[in-house]
C-alpha positions as CSV (number, residue, x, y, z in Angstrom):
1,X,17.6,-12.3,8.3
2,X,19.6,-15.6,9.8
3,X,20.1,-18.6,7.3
4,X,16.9,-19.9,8.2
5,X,14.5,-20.4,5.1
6,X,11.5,-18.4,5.4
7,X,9.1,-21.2,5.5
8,X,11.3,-22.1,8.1
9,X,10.2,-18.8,9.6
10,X,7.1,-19.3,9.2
11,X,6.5,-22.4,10.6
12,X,8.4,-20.9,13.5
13,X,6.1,-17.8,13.9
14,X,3.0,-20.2,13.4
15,X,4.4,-22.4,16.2
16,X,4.4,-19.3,18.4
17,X,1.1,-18.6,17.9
18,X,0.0,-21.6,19.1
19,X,2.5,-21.1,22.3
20,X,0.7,-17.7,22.7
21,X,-2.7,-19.7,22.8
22,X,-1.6,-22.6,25.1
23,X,-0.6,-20.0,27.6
24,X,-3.7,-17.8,27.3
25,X,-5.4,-21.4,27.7
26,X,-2.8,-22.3,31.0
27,X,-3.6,-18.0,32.4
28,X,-7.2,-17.5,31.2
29,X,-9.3,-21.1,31.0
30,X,-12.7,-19.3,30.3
31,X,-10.9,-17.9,27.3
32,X,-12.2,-19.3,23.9
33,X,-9.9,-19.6,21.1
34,X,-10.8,-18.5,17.8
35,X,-8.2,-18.7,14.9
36,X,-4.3,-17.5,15.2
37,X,-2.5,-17.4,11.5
38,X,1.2,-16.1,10.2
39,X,1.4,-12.6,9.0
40,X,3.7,-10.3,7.2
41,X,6.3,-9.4,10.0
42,X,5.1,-11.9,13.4
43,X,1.2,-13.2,13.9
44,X,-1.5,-12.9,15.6
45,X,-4.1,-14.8,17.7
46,X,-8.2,-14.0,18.4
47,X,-9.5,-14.2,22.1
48,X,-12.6,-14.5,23.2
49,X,-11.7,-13.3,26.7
50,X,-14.7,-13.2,29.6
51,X,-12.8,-10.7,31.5
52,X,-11.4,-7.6,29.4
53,X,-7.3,-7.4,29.2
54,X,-5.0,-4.7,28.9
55,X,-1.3,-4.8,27.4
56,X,-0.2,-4.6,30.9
57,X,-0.8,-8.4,31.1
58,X,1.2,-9.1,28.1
59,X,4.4,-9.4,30.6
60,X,2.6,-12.1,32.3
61,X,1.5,-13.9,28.9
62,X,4.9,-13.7,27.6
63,X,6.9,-15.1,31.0
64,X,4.0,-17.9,30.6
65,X,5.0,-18.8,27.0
66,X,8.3,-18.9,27.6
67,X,8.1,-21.6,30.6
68,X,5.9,-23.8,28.1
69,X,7.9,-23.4,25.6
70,X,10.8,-25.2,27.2
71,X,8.3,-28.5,27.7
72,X,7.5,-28.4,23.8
73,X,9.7,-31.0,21.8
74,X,8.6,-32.9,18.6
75,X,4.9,-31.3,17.1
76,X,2.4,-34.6,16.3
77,X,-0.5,-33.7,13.3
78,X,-3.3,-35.7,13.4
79,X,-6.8,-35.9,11.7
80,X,-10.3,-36.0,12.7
81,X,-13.7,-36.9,11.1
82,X,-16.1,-33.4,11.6
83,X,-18.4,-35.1,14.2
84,X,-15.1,-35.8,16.2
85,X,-13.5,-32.9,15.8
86,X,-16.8,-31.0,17.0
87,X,-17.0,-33.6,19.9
88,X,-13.8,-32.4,20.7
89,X,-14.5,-29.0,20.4
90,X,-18.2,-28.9,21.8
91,X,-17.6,-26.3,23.8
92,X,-15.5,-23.7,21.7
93,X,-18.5,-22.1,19.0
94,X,-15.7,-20.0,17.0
95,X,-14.2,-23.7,16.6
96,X,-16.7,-25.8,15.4
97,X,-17.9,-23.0,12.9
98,X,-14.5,-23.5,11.5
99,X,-14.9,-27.1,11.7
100,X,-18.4,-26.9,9.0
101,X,-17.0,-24.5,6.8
102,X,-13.3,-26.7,6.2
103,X,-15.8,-30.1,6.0
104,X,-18.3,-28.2,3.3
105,X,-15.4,-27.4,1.4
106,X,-14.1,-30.9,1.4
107,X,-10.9,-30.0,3.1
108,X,-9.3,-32.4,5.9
109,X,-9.8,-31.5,10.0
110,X,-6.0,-31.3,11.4
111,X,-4.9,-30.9,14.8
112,X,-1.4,-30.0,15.7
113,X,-0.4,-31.2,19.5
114,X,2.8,-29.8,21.2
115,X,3.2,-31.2,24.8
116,X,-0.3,-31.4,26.2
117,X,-1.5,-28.2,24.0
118,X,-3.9,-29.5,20.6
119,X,-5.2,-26.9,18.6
120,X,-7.3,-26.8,15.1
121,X,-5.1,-26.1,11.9
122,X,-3.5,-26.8,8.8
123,X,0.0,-26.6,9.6
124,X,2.8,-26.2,8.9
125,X,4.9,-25.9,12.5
126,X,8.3,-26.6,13.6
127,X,8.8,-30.3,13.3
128,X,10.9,-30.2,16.8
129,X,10.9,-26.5,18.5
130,X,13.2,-27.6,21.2
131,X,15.4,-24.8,22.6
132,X,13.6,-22.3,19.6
133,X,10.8,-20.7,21.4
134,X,12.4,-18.1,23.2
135,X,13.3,-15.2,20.6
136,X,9.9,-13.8,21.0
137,X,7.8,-11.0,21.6
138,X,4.0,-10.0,22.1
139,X,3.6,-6.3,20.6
140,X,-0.4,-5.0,21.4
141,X,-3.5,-5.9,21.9
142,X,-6.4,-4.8,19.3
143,X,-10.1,-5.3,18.6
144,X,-11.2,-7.4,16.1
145,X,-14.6,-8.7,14.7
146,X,-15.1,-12.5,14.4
147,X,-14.4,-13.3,10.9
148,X,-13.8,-9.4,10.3
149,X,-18.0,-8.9,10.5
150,X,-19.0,-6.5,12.6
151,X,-22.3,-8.0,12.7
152,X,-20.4,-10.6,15.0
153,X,-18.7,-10.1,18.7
154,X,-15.4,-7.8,19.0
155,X,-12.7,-10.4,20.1
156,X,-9.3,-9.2,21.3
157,X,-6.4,-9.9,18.9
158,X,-2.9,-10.3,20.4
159,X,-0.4,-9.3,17.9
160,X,3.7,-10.2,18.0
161,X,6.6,-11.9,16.3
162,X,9.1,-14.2,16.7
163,X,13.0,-14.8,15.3
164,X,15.6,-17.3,15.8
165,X,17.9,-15.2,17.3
166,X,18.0,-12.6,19.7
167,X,19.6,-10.5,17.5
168,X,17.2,-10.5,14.6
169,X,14.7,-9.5,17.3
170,X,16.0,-7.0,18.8
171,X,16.9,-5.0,14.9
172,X,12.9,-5.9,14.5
173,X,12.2,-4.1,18.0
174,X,13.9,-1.0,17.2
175,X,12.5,-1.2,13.5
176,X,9.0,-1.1,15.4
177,X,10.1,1.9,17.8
178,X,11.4,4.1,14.6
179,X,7.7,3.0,13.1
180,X,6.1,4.4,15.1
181,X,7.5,7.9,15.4
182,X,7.0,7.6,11.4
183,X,3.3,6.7,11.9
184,X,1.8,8.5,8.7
185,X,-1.3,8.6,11.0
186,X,0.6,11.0,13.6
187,X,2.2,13.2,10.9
188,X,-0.4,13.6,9.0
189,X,-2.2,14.9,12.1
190,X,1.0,17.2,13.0
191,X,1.5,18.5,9.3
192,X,-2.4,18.9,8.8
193,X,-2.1,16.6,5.6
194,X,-5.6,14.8,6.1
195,X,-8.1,14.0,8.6
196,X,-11.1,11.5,9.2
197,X,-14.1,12.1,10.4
198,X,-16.9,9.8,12.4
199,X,-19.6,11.5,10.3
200,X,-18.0,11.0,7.2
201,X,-17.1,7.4,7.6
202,X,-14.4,4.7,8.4
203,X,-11.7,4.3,5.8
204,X,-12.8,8.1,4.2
205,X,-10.1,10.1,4.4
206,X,-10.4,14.2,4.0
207,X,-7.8,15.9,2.4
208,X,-6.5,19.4,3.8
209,X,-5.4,21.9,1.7
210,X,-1.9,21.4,2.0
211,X,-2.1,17.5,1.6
212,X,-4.8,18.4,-1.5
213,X,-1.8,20.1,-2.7
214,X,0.9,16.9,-1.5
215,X,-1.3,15.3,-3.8
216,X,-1.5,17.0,-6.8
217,X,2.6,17.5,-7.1
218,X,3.0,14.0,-7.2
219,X,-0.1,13.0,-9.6
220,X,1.4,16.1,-11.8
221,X,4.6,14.8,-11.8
222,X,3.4,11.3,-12.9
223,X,1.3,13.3,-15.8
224,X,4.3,14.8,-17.6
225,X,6.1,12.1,-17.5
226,X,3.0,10.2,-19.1
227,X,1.9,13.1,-21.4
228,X,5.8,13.0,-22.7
229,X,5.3,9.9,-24.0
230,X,2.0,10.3,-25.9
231,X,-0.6,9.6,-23.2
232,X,-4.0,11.0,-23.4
233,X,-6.4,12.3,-21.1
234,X,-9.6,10.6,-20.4
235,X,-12.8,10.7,-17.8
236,X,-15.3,8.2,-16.9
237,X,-18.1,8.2,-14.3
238,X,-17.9,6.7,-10.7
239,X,-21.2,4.3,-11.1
240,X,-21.4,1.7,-13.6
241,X,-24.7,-0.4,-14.3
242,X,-23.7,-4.1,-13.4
243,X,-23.3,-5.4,-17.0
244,X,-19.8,-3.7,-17.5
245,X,-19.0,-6.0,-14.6
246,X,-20.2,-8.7,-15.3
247,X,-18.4,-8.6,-19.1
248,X,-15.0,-8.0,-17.2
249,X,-15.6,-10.5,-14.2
250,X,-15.3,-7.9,-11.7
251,X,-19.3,-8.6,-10.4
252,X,-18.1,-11.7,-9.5
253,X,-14.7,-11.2,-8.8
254,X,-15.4,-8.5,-6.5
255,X,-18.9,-9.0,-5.4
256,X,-18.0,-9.4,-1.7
257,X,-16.1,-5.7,-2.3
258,X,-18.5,-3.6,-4.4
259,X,-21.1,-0.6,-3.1
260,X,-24.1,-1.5,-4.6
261,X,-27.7,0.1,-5.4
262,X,-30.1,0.1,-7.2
263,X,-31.9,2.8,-8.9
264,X,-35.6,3.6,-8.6
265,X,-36.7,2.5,-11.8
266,X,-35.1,-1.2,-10.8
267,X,-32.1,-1.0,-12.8
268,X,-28.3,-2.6,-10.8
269,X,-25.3,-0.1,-10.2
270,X,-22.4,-0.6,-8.4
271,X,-19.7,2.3,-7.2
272,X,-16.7,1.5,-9.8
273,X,-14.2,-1.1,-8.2
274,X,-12.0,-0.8,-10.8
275,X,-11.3,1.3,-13.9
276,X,-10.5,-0.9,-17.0
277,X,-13.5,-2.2,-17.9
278,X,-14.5,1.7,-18.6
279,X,-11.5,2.4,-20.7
280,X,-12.2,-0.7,-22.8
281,X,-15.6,1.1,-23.7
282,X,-13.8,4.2,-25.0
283,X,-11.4,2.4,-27.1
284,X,-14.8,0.5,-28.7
285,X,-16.7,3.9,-29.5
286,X,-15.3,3.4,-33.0
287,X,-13.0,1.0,-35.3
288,X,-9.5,1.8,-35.0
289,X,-6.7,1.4,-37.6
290,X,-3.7,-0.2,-37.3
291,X,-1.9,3.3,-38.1
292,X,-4.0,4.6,-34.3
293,X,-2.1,2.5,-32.3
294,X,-1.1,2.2,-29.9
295,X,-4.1,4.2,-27.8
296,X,-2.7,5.6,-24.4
297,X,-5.7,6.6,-21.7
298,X,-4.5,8.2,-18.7
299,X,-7.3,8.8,-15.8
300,X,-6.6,9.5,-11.9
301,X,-9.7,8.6,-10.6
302,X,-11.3,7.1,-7.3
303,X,-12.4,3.6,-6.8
304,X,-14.5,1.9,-4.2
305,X,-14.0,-1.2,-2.0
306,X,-16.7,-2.1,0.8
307,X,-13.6,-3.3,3.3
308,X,-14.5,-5.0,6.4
309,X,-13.7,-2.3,9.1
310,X,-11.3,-4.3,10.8
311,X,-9.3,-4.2,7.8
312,X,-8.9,-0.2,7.6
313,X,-5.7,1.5,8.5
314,X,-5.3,4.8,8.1
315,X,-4.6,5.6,4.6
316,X,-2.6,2.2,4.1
317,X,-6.1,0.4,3.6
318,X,-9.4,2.5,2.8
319,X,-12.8,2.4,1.3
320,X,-11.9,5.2,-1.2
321,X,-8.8,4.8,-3.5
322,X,-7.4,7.1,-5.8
323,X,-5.6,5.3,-9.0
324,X,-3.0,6.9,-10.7
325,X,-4.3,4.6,-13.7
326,X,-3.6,4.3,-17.3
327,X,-4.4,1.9,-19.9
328,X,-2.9,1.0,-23.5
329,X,-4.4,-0.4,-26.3
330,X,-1.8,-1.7,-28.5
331,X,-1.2,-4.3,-30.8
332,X,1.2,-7.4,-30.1
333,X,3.9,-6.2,-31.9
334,X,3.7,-3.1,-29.5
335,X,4.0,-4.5,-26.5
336,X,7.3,-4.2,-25.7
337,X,8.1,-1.2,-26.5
338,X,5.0,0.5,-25.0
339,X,6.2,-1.6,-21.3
340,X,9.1,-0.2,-21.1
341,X,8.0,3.3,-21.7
342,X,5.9,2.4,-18.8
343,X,9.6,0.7,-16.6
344,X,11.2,4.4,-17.5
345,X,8.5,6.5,-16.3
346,X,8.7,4.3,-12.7
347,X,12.5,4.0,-12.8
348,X,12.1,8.4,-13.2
349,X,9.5,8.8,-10.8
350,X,10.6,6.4,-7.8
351,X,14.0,8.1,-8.1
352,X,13.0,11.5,-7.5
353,X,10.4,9.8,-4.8
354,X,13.8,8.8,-3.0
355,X,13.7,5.0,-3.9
356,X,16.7,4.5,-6.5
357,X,16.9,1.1,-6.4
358,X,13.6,-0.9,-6.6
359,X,13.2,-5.1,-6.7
360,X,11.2,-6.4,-9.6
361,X,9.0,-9.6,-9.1
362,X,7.2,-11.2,-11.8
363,X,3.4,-12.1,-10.6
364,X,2.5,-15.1,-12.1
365,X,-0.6,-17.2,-12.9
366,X,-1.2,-20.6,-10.5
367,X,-1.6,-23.5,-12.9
368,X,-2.8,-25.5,-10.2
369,X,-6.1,-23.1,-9.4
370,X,-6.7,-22.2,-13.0
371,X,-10.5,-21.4,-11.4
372,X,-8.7,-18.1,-10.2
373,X,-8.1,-16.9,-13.1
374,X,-10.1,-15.7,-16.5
375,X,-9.0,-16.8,-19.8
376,X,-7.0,-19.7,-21.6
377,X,-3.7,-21.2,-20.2
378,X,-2.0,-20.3,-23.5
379,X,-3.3,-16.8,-23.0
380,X,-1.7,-16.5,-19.8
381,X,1.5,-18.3,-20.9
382,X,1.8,-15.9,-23.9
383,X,1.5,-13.4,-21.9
384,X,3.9,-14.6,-19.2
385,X,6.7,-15.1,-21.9
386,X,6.6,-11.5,-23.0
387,X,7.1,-10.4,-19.0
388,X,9.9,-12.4,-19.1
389,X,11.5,-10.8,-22.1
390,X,10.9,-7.4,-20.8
391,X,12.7,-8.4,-17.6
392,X,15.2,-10.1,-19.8
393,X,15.8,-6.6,-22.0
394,X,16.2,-4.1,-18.5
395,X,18.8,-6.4,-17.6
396,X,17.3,-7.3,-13.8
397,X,16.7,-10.1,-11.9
398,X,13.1,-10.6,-11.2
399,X,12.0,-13.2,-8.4
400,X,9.3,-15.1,-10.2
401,X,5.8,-15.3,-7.7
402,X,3.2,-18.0,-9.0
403,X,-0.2,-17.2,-8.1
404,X,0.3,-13.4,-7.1
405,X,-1.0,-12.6,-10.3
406,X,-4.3,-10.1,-10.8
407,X,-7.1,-13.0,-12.2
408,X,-7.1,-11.3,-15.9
409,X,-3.4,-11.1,-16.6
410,X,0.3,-11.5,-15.3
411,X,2.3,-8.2,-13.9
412,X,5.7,-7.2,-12.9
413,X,5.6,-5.7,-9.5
414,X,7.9,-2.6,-8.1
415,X,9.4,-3.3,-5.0
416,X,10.7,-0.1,-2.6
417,X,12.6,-0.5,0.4
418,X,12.0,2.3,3.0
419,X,14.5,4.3,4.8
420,X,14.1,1.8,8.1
421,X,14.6,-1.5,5.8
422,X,10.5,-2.4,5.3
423,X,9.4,-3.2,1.9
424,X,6.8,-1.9,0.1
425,X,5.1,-2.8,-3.2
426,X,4.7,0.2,-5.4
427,X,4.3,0.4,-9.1
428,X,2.8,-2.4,-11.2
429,X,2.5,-3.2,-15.2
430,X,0.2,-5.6,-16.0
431,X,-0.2,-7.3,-19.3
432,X,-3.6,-8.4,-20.4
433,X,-4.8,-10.6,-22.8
434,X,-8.2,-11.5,-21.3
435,X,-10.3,-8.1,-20.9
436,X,-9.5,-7.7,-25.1
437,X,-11.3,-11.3,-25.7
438,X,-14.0,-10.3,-23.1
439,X,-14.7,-7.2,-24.6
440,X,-14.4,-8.2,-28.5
441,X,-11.4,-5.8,-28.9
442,X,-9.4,-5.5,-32.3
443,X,-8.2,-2.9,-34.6
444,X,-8.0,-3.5,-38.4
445,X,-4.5,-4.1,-39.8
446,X,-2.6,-3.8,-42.7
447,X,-4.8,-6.9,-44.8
448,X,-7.7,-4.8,-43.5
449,X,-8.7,-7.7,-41.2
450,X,-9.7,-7.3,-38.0
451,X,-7.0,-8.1,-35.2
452,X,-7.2,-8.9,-31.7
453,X,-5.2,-6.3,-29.5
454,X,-3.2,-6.4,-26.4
455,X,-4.2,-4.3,-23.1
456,X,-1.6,-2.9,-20.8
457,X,-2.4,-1.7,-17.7
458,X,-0.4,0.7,-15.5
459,X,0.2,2.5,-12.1
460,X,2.4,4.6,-11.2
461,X,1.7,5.0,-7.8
462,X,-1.4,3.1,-7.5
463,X,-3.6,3.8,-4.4
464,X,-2.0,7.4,-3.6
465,X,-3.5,7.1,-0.4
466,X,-1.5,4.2,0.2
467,X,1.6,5.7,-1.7
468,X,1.3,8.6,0.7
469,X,1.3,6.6,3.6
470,X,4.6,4.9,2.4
471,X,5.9,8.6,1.7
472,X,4.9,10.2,4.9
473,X,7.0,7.4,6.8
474,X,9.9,7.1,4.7
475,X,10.8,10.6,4.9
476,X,9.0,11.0,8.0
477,X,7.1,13.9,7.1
478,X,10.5,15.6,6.1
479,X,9.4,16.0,2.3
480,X,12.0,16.4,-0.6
481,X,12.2,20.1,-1.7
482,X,10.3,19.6,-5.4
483,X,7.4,17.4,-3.1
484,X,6.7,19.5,-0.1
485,X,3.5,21.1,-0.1
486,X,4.6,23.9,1.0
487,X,8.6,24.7,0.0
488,X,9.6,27.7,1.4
489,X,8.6,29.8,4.8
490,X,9.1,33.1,4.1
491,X,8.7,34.8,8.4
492,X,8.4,38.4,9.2
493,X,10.8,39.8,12.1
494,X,8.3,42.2,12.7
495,X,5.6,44.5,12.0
496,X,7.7,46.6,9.5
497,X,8.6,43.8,7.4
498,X,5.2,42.1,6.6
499,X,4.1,43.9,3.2
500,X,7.4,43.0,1.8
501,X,7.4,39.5,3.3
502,X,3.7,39.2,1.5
503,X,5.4,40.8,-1.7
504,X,7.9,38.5,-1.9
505,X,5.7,35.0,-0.9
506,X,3.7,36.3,-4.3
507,X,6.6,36.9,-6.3
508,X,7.8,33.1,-5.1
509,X,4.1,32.0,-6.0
510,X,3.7,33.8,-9.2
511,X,7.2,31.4,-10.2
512,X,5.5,28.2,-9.5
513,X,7.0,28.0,-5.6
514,X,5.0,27.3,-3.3
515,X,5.5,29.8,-0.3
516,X,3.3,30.5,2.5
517,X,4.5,33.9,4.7
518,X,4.3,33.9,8.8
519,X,4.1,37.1,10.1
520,X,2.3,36.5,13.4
521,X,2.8,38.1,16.8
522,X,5.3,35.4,17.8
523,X,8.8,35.9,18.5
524,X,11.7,35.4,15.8
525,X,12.6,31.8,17.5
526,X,9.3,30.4,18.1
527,X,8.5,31.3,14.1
528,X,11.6,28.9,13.2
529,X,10.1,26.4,15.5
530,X,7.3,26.2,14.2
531,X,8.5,26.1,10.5
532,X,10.8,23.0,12.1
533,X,7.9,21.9,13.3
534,X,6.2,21.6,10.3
535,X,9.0,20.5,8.6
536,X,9.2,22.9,5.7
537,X,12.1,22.4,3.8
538,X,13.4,26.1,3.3
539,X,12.7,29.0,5.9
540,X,13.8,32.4,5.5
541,X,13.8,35.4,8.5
542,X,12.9,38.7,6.6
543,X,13.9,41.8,8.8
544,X,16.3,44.5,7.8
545,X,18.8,43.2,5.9
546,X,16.8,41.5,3.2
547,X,14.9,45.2,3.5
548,X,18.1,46.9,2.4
549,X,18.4,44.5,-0.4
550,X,20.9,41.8,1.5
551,X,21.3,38.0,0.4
552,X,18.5,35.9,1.9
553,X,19.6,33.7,4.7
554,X,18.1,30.3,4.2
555,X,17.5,27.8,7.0
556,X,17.1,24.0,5.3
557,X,14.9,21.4,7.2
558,X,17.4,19.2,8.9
559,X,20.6,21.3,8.3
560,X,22.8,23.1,11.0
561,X,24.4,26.0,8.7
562,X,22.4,28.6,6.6
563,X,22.3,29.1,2.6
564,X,22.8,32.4,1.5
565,X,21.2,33.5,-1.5
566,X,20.9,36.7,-3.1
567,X,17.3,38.0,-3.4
568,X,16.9,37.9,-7.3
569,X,18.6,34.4,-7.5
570,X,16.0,32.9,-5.1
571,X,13.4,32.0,-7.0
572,X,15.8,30.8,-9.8
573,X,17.9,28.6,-6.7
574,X,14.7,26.8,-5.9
575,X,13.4,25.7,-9.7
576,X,17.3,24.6,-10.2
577,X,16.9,22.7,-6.8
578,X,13.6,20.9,-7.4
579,X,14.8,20.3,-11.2
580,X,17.7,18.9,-9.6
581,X,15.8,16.6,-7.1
582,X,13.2,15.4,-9.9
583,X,15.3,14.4,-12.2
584,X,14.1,16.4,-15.3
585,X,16.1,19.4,-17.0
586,X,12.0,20.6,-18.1
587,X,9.5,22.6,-16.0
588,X,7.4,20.2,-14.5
């Protein structure tokens, strides 16, 4: 990134955005404008178009911006009363809905002008964009519901992005290209991981059996390490009548969010949104002593978001989560320690995962919007401090983010960076103070008092589906050895070798490896294709060599020379290997 601050950035890429609009406006005048904001990497703006486009006249959009661009010098901001602004605007509907819900809320009705372009919005933009506007580009076109609804009309989004130098571009550009061969979407259609289906529903995914089995190594994997360190195993059921809820704030937090239903005899359910709020109610079954704690609960489990369907992406953003959760119930005193069990099992895990180096941010509380947020402010500043000392103790530097924080406690946030430079927020630890108040949690110390406790909360990997889409991209698709779903190929030269090629893929099996055999029709070559193409990491040709007892000549995903291993070693070579790879001198 240049030396440009990022809101510096940002007020660049919002500034584009309205380019983009003024030259859809100067190309397409029937076009009605809807809203156009700042995202992660670029932005984007809504179109109501009257005649349909297609990327092919992006070129023509682009070449358009850039000649208005070069008129654009100092932005003016100015403010209208609602009945002037609509006046105005009579004639754009998206506009003047906008227009009623800012004046309902009480919020002011700005207009940024740049040459002769005006559009609604808040701000901020590039005080003087002379000679700035050309280090841009427009990326695709998607659908997209008005206000993400699809009750309302499909508009047509135009995505892209914009730098202040060419060359900051460009390294975005081929980022982008690299992307998109690493789609987890196309891999996991090539390696058969997972599949959706239109009966099933959007944001649903299916899981295959070898991406039911992806699956399970990693939430394994994350068990040991949790089970070493005296965590407990617990279940709880996917619907929850709406008092749990509405105890934890979660029926009004998340009402927008939540399936709900309602049962025949009248009573109010809802499809679990979260999973805390349940583990509070096994701690409570009975009192607990001060010798009992700390309590550790472990559960992977699904949860249940009613996303807008505009919002779904693959398995980056779905209906149907799977948590990697755990809780702990510990007393003050405990906290620290218990947190940074939690830091080692991450620090273990991510490494293996093939992140060694992760960025820490602490997720802070807004003062300023305490009406965010449940609990008192010296509940959240207690509980702030002792982030801080943790941080302080693992010796890191943690970039502190005020109002990022969940609304019933602080967190420190895990932060990956991917093999083509995009970063990723993985693990979190979240410490809570509110839930124990709301749910009148304690355990009876040493006076024989009761005490109020502390609540730590803790993923590992936190929506799998999500981790898995980071995972599938950052190795694209080319798993580590101890990950792959399926580790070795074990392929048949021909139709003399296949009972001992099936013998030994269940000898492999019976040691914990998984092995899947190939003895098909196909030729020698096309068999070591198609193990390429499926990127398993170890293949082995079995004809007569390995029948007289020879080494095993091992082909590894992405290497040019062969690894020769002799046959009783093998299975013993791939446990030292994935042991190796994991991090952990202990069968996992």
């Amino acid at each position: 990134m240049s030396d440009q601050p990022k809101n510096e950035l940002f007020k660049l890429r919002h500034t584009v955005a309205h380019l983009l609009a003024a030259a859809v406006q100067a190309l397409y005048p029937d076009a009605k404008r809807t809203i156009g904001p700042v995202i992660e990497n670029g932005f984007y703006y809504d179109f109501d178009f009257h005649m349909p486009i297609s990327e092919a006249d992006l070129k023509a959009i682009e070449k358009k911006m850039l000649e208005i661009g070069k008129t654009w010098k100092a932005c003016k901001r100015s403010q209208m009363s609602p009945e002037e602004a609509k006046a105005v605007l009579k004639n754009n509907k998206y506009k003047c809905e906008l227009i009623d819900e800012f004046a309902g809320a009480g919020e002011a009705i700005s207009f940024y002008t740049h040459g002769s372009f005006t559009d609604l919005c808040e701000g901020p933009h590039l005080e003087d964009p002379t000679g700035q506007l050309k280090n841009f580009k427009l990326l695709s076109l998607a659908g997209a519901y008005w206000r993400g609804s699809e009750k309302n009309k499909m508009l047509t989004r135009i995505y892209g992005t914009a730098f202040f130098t060419k060359e900051e571009l460009r390294a975005h550009l081929n980022m982008l290209e690299e992307a998109k061969k690493r789609d987890h979407r196309k891999l996991g259609r090539e390696l058969d991981l997972f599949t959706f289906s239109d009966k099933v529903g959007p944001g649903l995914p299916l899981w295959t059996p070898r991406g039911t089995r992806l699956r399970h190594v990693l939430n394994d994997f994350v068990w040991k390490l949790r089970e070493e360190r005296g965590y407990e195993r617990v279940e709880i059921p996917h619907i929850t009548k709406k008092d749990l809820y509405e105890t934890s704030g979660h029926w009004e937090k998340f009402k927008d969010e939540l399936f709900r239903m309602t049962t025949r005899e009248g009573h109010e359910f809802a499809l679990k949104p979260m999973n805390c709020p349940h583990h509070t109610q096994i701690f409570d079954r009975h009192p607990h002593s001060y010798r009992e704690m700390p309590q550790r609960y472990a559960n992977t489990t699904m949860v249940y978001r009613d996303e807008q369907t505009g919002e779904l992406h693959g398995l980056s953003r779905v209906r149907c989560i799977t948590q990697d959760d755990a809780h702990v119930f510990c007393r003050h005193g405990q906290i620290k320690d218990e947190m940074l069990k939690i830091w080692d099992i991450v620090e273990i895990f991510y490494r293996a995962a093939g992140f060694p180096d992760l960025k820490v941010e602490l997720s802070l509380h807004d003062p300023k919007q305490p009406e965010k947020y449940l609990g008192r402010p010296e509940i959240w500043s207690s509980a702030e401090d002792a982030l801080r000392e943790i941080v302080a103790i693992k010796g890191v530097e943690a970039e502190e983010k005020p109002g990022e924080a969940a609304f019933y406690g602080p967190k420190i946030d895990f932060i990956a960076k991917d093999s083509i430079g995009r970063m990723w927020q993985v693990a979190t630890i979240q410490l809570d103070m509110n839930m124990p108040e709301r749910f009148d949690l304690s355990c009876v110390n040493e006076e024989g008092e009761s005490e109020r406790i502390a609540m730590v909360h803790a993923a590992i990997m936190g929506s799998i589906e999500r981790f898995l889409s980071v995972m599938i991209e950052h190795h694209a698709g080319a798993f580590p050895l101890w990950m792959a779903p399926i580790q070795v190929r074990v392929a048949s030269v021909g139709e003399a070798h296949v009972e001992m090629v099936e013998r030994l893929v269940r000898e492999l099996n019976s040691h914990g490896v998984r092995a899947e055999v190939d003895v098909s029709d196909s030729t020698v070559g096309n068999k070591i294709r198609q193990a390429a193409k499926m990127k398993v990491p170890y293949t082995i040709i079995y004809g007569d060599q390995e029948r007289d007892g020879g080494p095993f000549h091992i082909r590894e995903f992405g290497c040019d020379e062969e690894r020769l291993v002799p046959q009783k070693e093998l299975a013993e070579h791939i446990e030292r290997r994935v042991k190796e790879q994991m991090g952990v001198d202990k069968e996992v």
